[in-house]
N, C-alpha and C positions, 0 to 999 in steps of 0.2 A: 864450302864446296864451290867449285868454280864453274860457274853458270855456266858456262857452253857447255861444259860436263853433262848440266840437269838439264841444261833442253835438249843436246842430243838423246839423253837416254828418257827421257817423256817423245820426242816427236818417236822413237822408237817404238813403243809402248802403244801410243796411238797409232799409227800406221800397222802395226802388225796385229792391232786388234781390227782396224776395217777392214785390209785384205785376208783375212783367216777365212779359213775353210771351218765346216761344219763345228770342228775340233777344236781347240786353243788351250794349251797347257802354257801352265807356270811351274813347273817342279812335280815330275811324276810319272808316270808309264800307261798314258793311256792308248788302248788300242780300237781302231774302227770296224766294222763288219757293217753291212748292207745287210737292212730288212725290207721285203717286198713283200707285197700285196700278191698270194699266189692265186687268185682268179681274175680276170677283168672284169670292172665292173661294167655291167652293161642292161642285166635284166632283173628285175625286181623278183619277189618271190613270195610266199606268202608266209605270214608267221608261224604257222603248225610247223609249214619245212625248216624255219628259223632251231622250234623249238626240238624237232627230232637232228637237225643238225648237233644242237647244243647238248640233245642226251648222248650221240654220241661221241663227243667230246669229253662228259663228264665223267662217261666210264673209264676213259683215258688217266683218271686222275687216281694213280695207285698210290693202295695201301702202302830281308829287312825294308823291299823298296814295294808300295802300296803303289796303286795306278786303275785306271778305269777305264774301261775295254767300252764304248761307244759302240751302239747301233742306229743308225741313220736309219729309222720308219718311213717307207713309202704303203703309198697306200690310202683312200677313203676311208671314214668311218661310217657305214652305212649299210644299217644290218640287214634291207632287204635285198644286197646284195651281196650275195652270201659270198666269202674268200676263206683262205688259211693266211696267216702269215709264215716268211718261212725266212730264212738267211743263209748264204753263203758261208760253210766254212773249207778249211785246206787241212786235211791230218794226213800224215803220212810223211818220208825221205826215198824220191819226190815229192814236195807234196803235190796234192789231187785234191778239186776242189765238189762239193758236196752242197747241194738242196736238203736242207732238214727243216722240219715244219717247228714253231718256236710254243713250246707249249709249257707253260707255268705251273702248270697239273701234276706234273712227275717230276725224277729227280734225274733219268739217265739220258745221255745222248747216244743214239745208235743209231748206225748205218747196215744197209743190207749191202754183203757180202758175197765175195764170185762164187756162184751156186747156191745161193738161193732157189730155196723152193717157193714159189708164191710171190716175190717179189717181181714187179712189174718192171717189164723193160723200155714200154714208155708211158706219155705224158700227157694230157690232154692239157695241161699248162704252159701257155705262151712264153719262148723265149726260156726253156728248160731241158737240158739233156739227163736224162737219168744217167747214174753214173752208180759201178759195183767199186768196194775197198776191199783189196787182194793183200792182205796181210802179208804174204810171201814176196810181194814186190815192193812191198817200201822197208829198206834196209836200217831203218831207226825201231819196227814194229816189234813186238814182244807177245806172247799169250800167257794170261794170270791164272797160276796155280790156284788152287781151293786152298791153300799153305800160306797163302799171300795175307797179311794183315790186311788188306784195303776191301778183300772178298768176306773176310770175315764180317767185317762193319757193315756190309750193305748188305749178309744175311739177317743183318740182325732187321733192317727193314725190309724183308721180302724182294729186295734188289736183286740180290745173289743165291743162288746152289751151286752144288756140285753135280757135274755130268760124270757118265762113266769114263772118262780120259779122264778124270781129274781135273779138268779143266774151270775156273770159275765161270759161270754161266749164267743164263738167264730165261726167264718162261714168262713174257706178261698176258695174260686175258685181260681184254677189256669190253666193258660193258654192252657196248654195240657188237660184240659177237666176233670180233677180229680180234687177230693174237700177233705173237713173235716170240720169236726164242732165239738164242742165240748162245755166243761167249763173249768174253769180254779179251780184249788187248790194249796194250798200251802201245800211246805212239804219241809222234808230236801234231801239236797244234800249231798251227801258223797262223800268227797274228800280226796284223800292221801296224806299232805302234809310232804314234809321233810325241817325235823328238820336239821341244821349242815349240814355236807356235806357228809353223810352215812348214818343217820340216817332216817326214817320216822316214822311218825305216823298218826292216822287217825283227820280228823275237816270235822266238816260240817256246812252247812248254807243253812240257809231257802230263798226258791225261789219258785216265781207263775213261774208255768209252764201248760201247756194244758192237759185236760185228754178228749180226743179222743171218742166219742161215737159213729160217722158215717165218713166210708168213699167210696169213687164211684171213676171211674174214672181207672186209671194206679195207682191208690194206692191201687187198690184190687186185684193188682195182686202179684203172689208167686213171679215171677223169681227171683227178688231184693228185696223182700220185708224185712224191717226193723222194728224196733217197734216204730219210729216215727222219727219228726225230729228234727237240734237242730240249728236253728238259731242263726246266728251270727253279727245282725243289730244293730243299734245303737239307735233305740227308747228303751222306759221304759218300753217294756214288755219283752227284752232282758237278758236273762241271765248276759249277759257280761255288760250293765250297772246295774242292780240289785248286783251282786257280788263287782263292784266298788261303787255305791252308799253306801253300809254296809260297804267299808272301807275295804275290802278282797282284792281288786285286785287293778290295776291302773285301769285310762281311756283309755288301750290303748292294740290292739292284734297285732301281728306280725307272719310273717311263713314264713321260706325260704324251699324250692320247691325243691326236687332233680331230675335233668332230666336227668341222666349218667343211665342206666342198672340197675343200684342196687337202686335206687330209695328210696325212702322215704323222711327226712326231718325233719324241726320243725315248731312247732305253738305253740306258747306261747300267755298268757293274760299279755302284757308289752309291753314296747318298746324296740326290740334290738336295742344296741348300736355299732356303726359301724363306722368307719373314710368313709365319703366320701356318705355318705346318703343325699342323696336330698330331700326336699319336695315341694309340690304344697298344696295349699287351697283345702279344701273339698267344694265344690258348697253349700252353705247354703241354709238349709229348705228346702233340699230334703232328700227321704225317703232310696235312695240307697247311693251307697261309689260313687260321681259323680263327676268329676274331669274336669279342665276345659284347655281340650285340644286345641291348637292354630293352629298348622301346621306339617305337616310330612319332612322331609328331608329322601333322598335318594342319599345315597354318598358324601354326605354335601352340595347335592342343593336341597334348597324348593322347593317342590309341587306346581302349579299354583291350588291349592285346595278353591275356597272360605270361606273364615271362617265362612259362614252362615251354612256351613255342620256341623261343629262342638258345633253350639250356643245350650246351656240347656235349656228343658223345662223341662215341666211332662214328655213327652214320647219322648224327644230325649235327645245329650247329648252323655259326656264319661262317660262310669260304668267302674270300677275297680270289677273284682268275679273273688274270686278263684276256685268257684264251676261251671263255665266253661272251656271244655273242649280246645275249639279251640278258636281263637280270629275273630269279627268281626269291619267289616267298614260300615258307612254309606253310603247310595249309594252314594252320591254325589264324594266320597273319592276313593272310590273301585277300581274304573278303571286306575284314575293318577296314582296310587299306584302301580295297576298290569302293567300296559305300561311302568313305572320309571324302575320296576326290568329289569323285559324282556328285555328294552332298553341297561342296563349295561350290558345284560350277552349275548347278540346277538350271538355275534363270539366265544363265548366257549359253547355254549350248543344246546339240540334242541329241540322246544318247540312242547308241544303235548298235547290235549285235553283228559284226565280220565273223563267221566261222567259229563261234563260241568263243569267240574274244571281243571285249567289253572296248567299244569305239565312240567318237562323239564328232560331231558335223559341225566346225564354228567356221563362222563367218568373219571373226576377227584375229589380233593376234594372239596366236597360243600362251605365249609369255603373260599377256594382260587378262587372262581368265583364270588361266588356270595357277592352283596357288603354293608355295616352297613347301618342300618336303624333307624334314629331319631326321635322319638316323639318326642315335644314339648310342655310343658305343661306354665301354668300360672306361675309366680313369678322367670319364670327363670330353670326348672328344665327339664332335658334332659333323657327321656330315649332310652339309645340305646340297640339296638335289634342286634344281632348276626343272622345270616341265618337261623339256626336252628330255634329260636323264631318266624319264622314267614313261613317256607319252613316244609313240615313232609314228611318224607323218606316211599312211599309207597311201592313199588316192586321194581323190576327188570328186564331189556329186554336186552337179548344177554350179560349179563354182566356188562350193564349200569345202573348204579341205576336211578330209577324214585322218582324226588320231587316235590310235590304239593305244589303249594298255602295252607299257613296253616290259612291265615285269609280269610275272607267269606264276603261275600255283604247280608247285611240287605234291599232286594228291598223293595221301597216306604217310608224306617224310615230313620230320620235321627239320629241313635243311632247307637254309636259305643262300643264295647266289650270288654274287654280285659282281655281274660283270661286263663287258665294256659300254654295255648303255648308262652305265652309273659311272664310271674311270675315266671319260672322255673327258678333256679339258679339265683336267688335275694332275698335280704332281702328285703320285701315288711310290711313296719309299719303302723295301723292305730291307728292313735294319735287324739284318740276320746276328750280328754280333749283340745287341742288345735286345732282340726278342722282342720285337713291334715293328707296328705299320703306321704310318703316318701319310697327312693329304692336305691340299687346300687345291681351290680352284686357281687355275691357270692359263695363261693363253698360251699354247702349246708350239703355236707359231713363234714365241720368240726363246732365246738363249737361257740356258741357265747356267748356274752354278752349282758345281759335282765336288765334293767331298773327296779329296783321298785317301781319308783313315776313318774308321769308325768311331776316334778318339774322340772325346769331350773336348781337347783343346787343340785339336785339329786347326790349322789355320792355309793349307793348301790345297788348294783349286783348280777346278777342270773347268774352263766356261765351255758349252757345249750346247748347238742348237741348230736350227736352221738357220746359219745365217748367208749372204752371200755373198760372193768372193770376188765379188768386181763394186766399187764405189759406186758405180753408176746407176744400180738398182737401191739403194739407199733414198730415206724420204729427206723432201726437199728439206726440212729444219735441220737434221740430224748432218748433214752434209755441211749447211751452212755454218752449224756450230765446229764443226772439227776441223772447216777453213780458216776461220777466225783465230779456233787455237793454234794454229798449225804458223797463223801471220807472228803470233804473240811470240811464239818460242822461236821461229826464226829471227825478231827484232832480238831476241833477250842475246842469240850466238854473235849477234853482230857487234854486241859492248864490249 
């Protein structure tokens, strides 16, 4: 090959990987969408409010060309500053663009509609205009018969009924006492995808999604209110299987969690790829991400924990959400669990009751007291927990900082939680085409690499992360080296 050939297309290679945006494709259809942090953080709160936040959440959680739709996370991880996360999307011809809160809990995306009942018309959210979808004004939109194969499918998970039009529809209750109902229509999505590794352009694809007629409840109120919301479940009324069923996307989403100050992260529709990822089975012909947790380890000795705490049904069981706040244990668990820590840290700390949550006063650092903590899952896979993952740094007395128990007892269920105080700073995959979850620890601040196919021999890539898009915020070494090569390959075009 003729060497000005190979350094042109390397100095290529390299240059269009420093200046890239978030994004960078090599062969594939990924597309971007913005996730924001929908409260500011500003005021701490206490953990009862953490945990009534997080029950009503839970109730929320009902019963040929591949490509990766990227979500840019903004945002703190810092749960006494309580937020939604929410993201930007565009449905409709025009399209019109929409606030929907992003929630791993459910399976449907829905918007309230012109004439809503209950639906709020503003916002107590910074930097957010509520916005109605008038099905009658976007001339791409459609309404899906109860005749419709797609309505049939997502009756078969409580997604869909029939109204009196005939109309496919929809009624959810959820646990904290708010509702919706609505119907469903079809329309287009508008997505950004980029082309090359600079480039974008716009695609779109058609998706049944909810148009919102009534809602009651803590959905009618301003404080948080968004324009609906955008489920991320794994039934067929799922955006994320409808995008991969049409051959857009894989079967599979991923998001690593940033839990350092500066916060944010990634969520992508793929699987990132990562040396040292583990996985478990997904609990089959259940409706959530249900994972089939074994035993706890503290310090590298197991729990005397019965395994009947842990056994799956309908309403017990591990969930994996990342639209929880704090992580919970089943009662059965709770107590081993908080007596194991306590027990290691006896003589370095001193333990003190906040509000009926189990706290401790250290003078040193948290890391250097307190000791790693093991999940245990099915088929072998381990995840370990850092202090942090499971301890939240509330106050301070006399200089001594106060940590809380940051997972919580579920009294009377035997259902366990696990969520973003356990997800922060991991790659956490769900690998919907083959029926598992997989993790390892990560720094979430830096780039990964996304999978385009759920294929075993999959060999094309999404690199996709924070990265930034001017040379000059690059560290000094990482700059120096790409000088050097940058001298090398210009000497080689000069032979």
């Amino acid at each position: 090959m003729n060497p000005n050939f190979y350094a042109t297309i390397c100095i290529w290679v390299i240059l269009s990987g420093a200046f890239s945006p978030a994004t960078v494709v090599s062969g594939g259809f990924p597309t971007t969408l913005n996730l924001h942090r929908a409260i500011p953080l500003k005021d701490r709160v206490e953990v009862s409010q953490l945990r009534a936040h997080d029950r009503a959440r839970h109730g929320r959680a009902l019963q040929s060309v591949n490509g990766v739709v990227d979500f840019p996370v903004a945002g703190t991880f810092n749960p006494y500053r309580v937020g939604l996360y929410y993201t930007k999307v565009q449905l409709g011809s025009p399209a019109q663009e929409f606030n929907v809160q992003i929630d791993t809990g459910s399976d449907v995306l829905w918007i309230g509609c012109t004439g809503c009942t209950g639906c709020p018309g503003t916002t107590g959210l910074q930097d957010i205009q509520l916005n109605e979808f008038n099905p009658s004004s976007s001339s791409s939109s459609s309404v899906i018969s109860c005749s419709d194969k797609r309505c049939k499918m997502g009756a078969q998970y409580a997604d869909a009924l029939c109204d009196n039009s005939n109309n496919c529809a929809y009624q959810f209750q959820y646990g904290d006492g708010s509702g919706t109902q609505g119907y469903y229509v079809s329309d287009l999505l508008h997505l950004e995808t980029i082309v090359g590794n600079t480039q974008s352009s716009n695609s779109s694809a058609k998706v049944i999604f909810g148009c919102s007629v009534s809602q009651t409840g803590d959905l009618t109120k301003t404080d948080r209110a968004v324009d609906g919301i955008f489920g991320f479940g794994q039934q067929a009324m799922s955006v994320v299987t409808q995008l991969s069923t049409q051959g857009i996307t894989p079967a599979a989403f991923s998001h690593c969690l940033r839990g350092d100050d500066n916060g944010g992260g990634i969520m992508v529709l793929g699987s990132i790829v990562e040396p040292g990822i583990v996985y478990t089975p997904l609990v089959p012909s259940m409706p959530h991400y249900n994972l089939n947790m074994q035993s706890i380890s503290v310090n590298g000795q197991k729990l005397a924990i019965d395994s009947s705490a842990f056994t799956t049904s309908t309403n017990a069981g591990t969930i994996i959400d990342s639209g929880t706040t704090l992580a919970y244990l089943a009662e059965e668990a709770y107590d081993p669990f908080v007596s194991a820590i306590s027990s290691v840290v006896s003589q370095s700390v001193r333990p003190l009751l906040s509000r009926g949550n189990t706290c401790y006063l250290i003078t040193s650092s948290v890391d250097d007291v307190f000791p790693q903590v093991n999940l245990n899952f099915a088929g072998g896979a381990t995840m370990a927990l850092k202090p942090r993952d499971y301890l939240l740094e509330q106050n301070s007395i006399a200089g001594a900082a106060v940590w809380c128990m940051g997972f919580q007892k579920i009294d009377g269920q035997g259902m366990t939680i696990l969520g973003d105080l356990v997800l922060k700073d991991k790659i956490v995959v769900y690998d919907l085409a083959n029926q598992r979850v997989g993790w390892v620890n990560y720094d979430c601040s830096q780039s990964v690499n996304v999978s385009t196919s759920t294929g075993s021999n999959s060999n094309t890539y999404v690199n996709t992360g924070q990265l930034s898009s001017s040379i000059s915020s690059m560290n000094p070494s990482y700059t120096e080296i790409l000088f050097g090569v940058l001298v090398m390959l210009v000497s080689l075009m000069s032979m």
